[in-house]
C-alpha positions as YAML, in Angstrom:
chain: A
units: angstrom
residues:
- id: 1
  name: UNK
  ca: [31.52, -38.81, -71.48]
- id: 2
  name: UNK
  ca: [29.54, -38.98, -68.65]
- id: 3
  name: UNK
  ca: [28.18, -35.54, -68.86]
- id: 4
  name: UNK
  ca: [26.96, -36.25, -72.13]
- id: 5
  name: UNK
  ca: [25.02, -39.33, -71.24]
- id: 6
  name: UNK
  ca: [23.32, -37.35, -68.57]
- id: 7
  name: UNK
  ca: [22.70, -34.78, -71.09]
- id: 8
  name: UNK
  ca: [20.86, -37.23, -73.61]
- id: 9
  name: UNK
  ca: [18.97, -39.28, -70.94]
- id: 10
  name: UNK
  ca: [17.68, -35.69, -69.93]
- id: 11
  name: UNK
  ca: [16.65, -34.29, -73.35]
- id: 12
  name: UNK
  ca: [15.16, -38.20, -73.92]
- id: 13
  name: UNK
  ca: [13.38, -38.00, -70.51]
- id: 14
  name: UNK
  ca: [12.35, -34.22, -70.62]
- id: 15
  name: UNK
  ca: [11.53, -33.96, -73.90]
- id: 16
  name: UNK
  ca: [8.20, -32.45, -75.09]
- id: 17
  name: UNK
  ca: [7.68, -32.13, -71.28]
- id: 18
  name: UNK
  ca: [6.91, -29.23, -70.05]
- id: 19
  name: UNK
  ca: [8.68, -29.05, -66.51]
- id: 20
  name: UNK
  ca: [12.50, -28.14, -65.62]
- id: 21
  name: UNK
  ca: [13.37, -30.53, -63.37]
- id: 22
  name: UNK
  ca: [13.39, -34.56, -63.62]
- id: 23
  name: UNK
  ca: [14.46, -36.41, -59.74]
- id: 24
  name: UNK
  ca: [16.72, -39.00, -60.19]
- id: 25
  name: UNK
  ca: [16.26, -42.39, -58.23]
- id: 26
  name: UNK
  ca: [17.39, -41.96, -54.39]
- id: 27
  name: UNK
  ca: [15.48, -38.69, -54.09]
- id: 28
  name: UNK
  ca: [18.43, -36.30, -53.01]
- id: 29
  name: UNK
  ca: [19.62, -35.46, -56.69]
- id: 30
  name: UNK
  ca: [17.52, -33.96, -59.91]
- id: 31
  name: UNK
  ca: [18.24, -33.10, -63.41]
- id: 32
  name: UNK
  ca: [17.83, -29.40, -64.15]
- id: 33
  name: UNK
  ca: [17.06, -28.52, -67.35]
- id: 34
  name: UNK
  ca: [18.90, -24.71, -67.16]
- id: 35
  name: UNK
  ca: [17.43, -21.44, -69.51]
- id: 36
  name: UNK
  ca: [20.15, -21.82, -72.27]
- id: 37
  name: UNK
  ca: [18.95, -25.34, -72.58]
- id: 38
  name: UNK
  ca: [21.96, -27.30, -71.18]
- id: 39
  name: UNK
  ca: [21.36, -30.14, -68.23]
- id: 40
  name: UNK
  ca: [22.75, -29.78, -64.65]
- id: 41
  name: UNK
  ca: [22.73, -32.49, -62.12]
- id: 42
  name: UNK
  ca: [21.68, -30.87, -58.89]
- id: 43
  name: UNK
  ca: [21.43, -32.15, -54.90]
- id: 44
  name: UNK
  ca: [17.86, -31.58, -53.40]
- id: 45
  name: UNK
  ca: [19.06, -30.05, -49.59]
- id: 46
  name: UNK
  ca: [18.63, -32.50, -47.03]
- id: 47
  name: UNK
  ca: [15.07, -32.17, -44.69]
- id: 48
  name: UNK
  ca: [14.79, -30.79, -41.25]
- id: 49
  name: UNK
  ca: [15.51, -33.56, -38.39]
- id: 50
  name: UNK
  ca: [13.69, -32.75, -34.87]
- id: 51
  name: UNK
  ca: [14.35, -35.01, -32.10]
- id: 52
  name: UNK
  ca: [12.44, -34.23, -28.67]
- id: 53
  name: UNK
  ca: [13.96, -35.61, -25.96]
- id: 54
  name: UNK
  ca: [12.81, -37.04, -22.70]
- id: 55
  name: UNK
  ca: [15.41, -35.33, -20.00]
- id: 56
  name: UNK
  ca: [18.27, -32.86, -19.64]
- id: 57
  name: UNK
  ca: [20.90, -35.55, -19.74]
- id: 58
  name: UNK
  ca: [19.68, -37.27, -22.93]
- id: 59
  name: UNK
  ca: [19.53, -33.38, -24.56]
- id: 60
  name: UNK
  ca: [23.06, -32.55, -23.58]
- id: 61
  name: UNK
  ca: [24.05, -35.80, -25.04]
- id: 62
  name: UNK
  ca: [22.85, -34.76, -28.17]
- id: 63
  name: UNK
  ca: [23.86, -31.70, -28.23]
- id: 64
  name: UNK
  ca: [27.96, -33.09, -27.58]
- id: 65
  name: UNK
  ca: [28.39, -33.67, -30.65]
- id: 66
  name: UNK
  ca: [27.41, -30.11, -32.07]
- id: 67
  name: UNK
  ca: [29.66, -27.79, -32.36]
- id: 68
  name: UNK
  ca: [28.02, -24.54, -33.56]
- id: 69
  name: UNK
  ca: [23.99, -23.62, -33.14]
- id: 70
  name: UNK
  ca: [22.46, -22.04, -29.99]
- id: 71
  name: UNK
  ca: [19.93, -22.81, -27.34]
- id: 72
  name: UNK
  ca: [16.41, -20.93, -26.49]
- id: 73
  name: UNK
  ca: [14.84, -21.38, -23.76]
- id: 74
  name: UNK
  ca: [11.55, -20.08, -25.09]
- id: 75
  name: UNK
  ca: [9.77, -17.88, -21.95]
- id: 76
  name: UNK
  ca: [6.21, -18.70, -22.62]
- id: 77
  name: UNK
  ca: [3.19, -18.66, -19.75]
- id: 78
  name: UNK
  ca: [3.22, -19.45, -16.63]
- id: 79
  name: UNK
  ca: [1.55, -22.59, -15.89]
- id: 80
  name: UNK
  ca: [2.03, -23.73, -19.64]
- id: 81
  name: UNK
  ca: [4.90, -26.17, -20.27]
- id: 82
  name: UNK
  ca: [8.01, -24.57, -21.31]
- id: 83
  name: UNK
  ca: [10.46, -25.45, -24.13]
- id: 84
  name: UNK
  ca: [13.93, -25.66, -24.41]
- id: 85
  name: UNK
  ca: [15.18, -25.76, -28.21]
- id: 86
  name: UNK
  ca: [18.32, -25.92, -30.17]
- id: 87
  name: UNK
  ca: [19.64, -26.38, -33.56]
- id: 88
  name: UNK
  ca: [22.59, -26.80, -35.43]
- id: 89
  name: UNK
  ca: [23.97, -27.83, -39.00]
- id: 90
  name: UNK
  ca: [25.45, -31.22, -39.59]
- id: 91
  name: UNK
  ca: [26.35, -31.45, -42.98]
- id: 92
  name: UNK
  ca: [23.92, -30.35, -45.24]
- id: 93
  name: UNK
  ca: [21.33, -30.55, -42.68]
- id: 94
  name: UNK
  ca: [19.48, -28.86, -40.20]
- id: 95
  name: UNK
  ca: [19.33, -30.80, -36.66]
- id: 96
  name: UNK
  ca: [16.27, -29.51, -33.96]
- id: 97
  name: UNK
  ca: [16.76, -30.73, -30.71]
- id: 98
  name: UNK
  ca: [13.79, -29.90, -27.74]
- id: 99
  name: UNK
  ca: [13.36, -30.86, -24.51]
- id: 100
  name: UNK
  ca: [10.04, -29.91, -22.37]
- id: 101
  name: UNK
  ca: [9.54, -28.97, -18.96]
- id: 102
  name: UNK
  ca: [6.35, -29.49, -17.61]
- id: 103
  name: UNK
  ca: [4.87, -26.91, -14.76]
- id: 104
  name: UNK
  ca: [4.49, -27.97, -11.05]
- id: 105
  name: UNK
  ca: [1.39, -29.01, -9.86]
- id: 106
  name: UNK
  ca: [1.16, -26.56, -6.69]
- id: 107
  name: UNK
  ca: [1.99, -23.72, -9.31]
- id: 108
  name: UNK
  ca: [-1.31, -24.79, -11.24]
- id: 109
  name: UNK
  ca: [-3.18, -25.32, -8.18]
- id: 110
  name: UNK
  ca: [-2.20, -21.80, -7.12]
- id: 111
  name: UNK
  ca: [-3.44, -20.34, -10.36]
- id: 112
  name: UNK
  ca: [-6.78, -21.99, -10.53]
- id: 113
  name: UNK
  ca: [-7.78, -20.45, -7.11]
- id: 114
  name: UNK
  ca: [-6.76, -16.85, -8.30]
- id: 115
  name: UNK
  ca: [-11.02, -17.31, -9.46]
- id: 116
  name: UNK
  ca: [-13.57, -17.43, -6.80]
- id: 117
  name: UNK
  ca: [-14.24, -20.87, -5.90]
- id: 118
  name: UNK
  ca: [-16.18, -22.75, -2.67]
- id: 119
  name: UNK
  ca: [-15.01, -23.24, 0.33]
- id: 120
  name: UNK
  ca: [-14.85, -27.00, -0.48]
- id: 121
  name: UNK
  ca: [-12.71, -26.75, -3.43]
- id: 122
  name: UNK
  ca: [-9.66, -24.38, -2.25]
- id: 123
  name: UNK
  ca: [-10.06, -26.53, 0.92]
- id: 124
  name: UNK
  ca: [-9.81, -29.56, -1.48]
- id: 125
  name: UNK
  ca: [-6.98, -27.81, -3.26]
- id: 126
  name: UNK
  ca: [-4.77, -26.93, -0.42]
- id: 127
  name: UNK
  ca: [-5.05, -30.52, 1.04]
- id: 128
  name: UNK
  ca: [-4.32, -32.29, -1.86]
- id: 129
  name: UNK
  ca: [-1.88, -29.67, -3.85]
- id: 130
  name: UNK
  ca: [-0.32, -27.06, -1.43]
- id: 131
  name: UNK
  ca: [-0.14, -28.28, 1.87]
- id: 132
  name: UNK
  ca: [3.67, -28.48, 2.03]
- id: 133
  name: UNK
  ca: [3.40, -25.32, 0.70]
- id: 134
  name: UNK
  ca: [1.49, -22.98, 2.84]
- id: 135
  name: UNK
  ca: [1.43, -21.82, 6.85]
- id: 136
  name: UNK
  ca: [0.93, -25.28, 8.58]
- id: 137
  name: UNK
  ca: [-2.35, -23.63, 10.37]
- id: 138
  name: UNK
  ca: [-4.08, -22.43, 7.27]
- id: 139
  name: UNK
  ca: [-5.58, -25.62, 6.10]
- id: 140
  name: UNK
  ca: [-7.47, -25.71, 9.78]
- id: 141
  name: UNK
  ca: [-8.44, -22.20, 9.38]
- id: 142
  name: UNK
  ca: [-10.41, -22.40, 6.20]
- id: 143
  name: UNK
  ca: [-12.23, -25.39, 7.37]
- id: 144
  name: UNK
  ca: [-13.45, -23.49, 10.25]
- id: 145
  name: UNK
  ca: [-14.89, -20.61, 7.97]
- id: 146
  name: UNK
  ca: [-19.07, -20.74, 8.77]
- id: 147
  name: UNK
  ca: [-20.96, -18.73, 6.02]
- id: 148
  name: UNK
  ca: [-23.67, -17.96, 7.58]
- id: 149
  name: UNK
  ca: [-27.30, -15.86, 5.98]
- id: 150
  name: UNK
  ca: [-28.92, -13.66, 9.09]
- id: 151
  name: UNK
  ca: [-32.42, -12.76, 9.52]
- id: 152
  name: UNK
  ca: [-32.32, -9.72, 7.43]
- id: 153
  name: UNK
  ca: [-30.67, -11.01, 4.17]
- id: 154
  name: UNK
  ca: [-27.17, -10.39, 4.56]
- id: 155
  name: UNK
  ca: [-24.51, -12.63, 4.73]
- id: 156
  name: UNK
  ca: [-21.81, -12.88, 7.17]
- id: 157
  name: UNK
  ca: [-18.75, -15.08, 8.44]
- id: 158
  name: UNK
  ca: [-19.67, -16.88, 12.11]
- id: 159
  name: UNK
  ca: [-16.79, -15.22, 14.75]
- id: 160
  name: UNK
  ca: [-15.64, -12.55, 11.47]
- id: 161
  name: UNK
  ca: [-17.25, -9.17, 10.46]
- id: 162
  name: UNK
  ca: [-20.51, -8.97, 8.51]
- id: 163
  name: UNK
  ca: [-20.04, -8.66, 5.07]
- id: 164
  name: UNK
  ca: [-20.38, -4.86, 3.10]
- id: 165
  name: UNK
  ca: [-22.10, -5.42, -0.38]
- id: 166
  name: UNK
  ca: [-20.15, -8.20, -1.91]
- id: 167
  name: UNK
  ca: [-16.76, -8.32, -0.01]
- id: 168
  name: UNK
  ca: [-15.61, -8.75, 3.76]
- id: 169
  name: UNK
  ca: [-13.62, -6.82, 5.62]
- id: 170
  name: UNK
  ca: [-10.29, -9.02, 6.23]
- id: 171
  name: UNK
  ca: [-8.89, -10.51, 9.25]
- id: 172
  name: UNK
  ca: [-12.13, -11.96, 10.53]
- id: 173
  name: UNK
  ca: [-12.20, -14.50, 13.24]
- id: 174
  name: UNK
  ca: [-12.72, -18.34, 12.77]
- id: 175
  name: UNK
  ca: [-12.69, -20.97, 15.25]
- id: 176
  name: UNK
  ca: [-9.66, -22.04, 15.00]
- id: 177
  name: UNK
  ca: [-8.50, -17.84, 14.88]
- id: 178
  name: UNK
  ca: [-7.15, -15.41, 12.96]
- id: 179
  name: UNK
  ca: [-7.30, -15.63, 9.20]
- id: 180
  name: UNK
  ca: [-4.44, -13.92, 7.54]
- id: 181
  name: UNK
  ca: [-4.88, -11.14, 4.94]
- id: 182
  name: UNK
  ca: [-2.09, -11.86, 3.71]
- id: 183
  name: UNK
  ca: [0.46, -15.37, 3.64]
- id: 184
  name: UNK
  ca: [3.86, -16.21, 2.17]
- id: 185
  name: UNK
  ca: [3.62, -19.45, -0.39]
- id: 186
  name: UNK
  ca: [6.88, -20.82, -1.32]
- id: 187
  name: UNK
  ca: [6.05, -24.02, -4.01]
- id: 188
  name: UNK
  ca: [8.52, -25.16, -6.37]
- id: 189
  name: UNK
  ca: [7.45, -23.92, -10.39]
- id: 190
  name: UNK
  ca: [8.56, -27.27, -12.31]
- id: 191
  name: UNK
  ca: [7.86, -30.49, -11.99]
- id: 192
  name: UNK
  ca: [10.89, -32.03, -14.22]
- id: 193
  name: UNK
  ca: [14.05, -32.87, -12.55]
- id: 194
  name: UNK
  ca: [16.42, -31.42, -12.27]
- id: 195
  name: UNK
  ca: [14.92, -28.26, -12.26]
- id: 196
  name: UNK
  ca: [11.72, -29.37, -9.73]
- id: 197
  name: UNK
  ca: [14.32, -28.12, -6.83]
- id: 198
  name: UNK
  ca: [13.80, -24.63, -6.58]
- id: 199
  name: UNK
  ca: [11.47, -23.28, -4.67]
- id: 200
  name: UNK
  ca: [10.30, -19.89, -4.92]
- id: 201
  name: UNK
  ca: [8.17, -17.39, -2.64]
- id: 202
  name: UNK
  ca: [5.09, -15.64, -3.07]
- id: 203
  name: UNK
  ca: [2.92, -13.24, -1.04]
- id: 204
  name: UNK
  ca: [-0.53, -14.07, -1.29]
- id: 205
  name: UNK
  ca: [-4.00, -12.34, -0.35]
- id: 206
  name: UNK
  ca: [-6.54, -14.51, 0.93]
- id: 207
  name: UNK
  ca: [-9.90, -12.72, -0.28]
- id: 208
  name: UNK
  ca: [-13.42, -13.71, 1.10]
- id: 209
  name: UNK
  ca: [-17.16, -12.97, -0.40]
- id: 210
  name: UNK
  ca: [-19.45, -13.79, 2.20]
- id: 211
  name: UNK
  ca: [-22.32, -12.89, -0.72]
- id: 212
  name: UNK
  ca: [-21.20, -15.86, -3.10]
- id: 213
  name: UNK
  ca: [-19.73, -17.96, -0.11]
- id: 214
  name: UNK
  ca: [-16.77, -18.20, -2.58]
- id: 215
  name: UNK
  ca: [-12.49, -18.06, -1.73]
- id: 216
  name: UNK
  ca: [-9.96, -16.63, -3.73]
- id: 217
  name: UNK
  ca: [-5.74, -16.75, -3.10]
- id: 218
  name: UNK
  ca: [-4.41, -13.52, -5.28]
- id: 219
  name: UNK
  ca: [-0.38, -13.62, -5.65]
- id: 220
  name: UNK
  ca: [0.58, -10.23, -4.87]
- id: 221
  name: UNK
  ca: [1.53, -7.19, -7.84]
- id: 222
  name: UNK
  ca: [3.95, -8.38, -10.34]
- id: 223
  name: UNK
  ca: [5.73, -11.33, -7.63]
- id: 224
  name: UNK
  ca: [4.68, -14.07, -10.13]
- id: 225
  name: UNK
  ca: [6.07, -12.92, -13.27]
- id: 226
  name: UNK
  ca: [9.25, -12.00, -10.95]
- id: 227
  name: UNK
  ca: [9.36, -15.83, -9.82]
- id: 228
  name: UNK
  ca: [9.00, -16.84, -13.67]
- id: 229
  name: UNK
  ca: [12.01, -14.62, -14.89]
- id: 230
  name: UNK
  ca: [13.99, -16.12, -11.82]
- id: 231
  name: UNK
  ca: [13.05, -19.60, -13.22]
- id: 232
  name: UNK
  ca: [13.68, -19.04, -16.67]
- id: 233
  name: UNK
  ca: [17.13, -17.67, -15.50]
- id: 234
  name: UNK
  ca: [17.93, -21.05, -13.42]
- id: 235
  name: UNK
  ca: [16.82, -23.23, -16.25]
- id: 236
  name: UNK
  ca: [18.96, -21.29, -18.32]
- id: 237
  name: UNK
  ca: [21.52, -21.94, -16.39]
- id: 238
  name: UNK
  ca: [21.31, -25.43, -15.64]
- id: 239
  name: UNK
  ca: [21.09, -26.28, -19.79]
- id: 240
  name: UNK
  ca: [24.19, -24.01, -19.86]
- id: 241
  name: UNK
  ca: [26.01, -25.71, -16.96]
- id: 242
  name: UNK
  ca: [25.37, -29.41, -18.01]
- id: 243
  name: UNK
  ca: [26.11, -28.55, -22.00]
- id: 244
  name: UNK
  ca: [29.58, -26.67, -21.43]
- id: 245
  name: UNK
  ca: [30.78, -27.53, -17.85]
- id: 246
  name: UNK
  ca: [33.63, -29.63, -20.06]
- id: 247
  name: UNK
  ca: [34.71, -26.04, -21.65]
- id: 248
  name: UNK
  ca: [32.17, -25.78, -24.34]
- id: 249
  name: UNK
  ca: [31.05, -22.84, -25.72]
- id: 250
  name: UNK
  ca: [27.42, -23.38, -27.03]
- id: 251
  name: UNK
  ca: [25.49, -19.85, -26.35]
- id: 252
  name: UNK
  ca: [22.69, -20.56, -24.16]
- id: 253
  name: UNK
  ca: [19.88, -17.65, -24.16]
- id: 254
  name: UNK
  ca: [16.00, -16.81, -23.14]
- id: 255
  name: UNK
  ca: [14.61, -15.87, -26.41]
- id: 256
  name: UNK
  ca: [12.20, -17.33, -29.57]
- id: 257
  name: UNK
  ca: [13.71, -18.22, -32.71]
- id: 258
  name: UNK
  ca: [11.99, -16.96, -35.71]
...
């Protein structure tokens, strides 16, 4: 009886109309009006639900409840905030779950002097962004730096080596001694807890142009994508510790979803 009622409200409704499909009040169920002519009641699938949440704890809690789906943690840039994603099916519906973690501010500060900049600013930089991070005498030493112009045009470094064309010859002297060629840097990469701990090394080359009076800090060959695989892997790890230290199984992997 019923299907027949459903039947004649759809031919009255769908009539002389030319369309297939009629929703029905609530929005999760519509008639179908099939080839052979006959009327099927159909459920629309239920929409996407993302939640992004604010910390680790608050994602795992989430995530308790799930009990299939996987987690990326999606690799990125370094410097660029990095997502950690998961999903899962509850019922007839798709559940995203994200949580970001935002990049250190010594790691940016590190990046923006891999340009030439003045003396002021990587001064500036170091003060206010690295100074935990770097030798505890380097700070001193590139306030001491004296570009100086000589009589003849070319430019040189007061107590250093006169500069060839538009670099200098490393190791040149400053007042307060020796710059390095070369320093270690050890800053953390995050700034979100609990992952802000870590702290990884770098080797860095200080470069000087006496020409443009201009500073650069270069990390050494491939040591910063090394340090960002190493902290992919320990985020990995902690989202993989906190969701299934109780014995869960919820696979926990670098990688984009498509």
């Amino acid at each position: 009886m019923l299907a027949e009622m459903i039947s004649k409200i759809a031919e009255l409704t769908l009539g002389g109309v030319d369309f297939k499909a009629h929703p029905l009040p609530g929005g999760r169920e519509v008639l179908v009006r099939q080839p052979d002519g006959t009327v099927t009641r159909e459920s629309i699938p239920a929409a996407d639900r993302n939640y992004a949440m604010g910390d680790l704890d608050s994602f795992s809690m989430m995530m308790n409840e799930a009990d299939n789906g996987i987690v990326f943690v999606e690799p990125g840039t370094v410097g660029r905030p990095l997502t950690v994603t998961a999903f899962y099916n509850e019922d007839d519906r798709r559940e995203f779950v994200s949580w970001t973690i935002q990049p250190s501010q010594p790691l940016l500060a590190l990046l923006s002097l891999g340009t030439w900049s003045k003396q002021k600013i990587v001064v500036e930089l170091i003060r206010d962004k690295l100074f935990d991070c770097v030798p505890a005498d380097l700070l001193a030493q590139l306030r001491s730096i004296d570009f100086s112009r000589r009589n003849d045009g070319s430019r040189s470094i007061e107590h250093g080596r006169e500069s060839l064309g538009c670099s200098v010859e490393m190791a040149v002297q400053t007042k307060r001694g020796e710059l390095p060629e070369v320093f270690e840097i050890s800053l953390p990469w995050y700034a979100t807890d609990p992952v802000s701990e870590a702290a990884y090394r770098l080797s860095v080359t200080l470069d000087l142009d006496a020409m443009s009076e201009s500073i650069r800090l270069v990390v050494r060959g491939d040591e910063l994508e090394s340090c960002n695989q190493q902290a992919l892997r320990m985020v990995r790890d902690s989202v993989d510790l906190q969701l299934n230290d109780g014995g869960g199984t919820l696979p926990v992997v670098i990688g984009v979803s498509r």
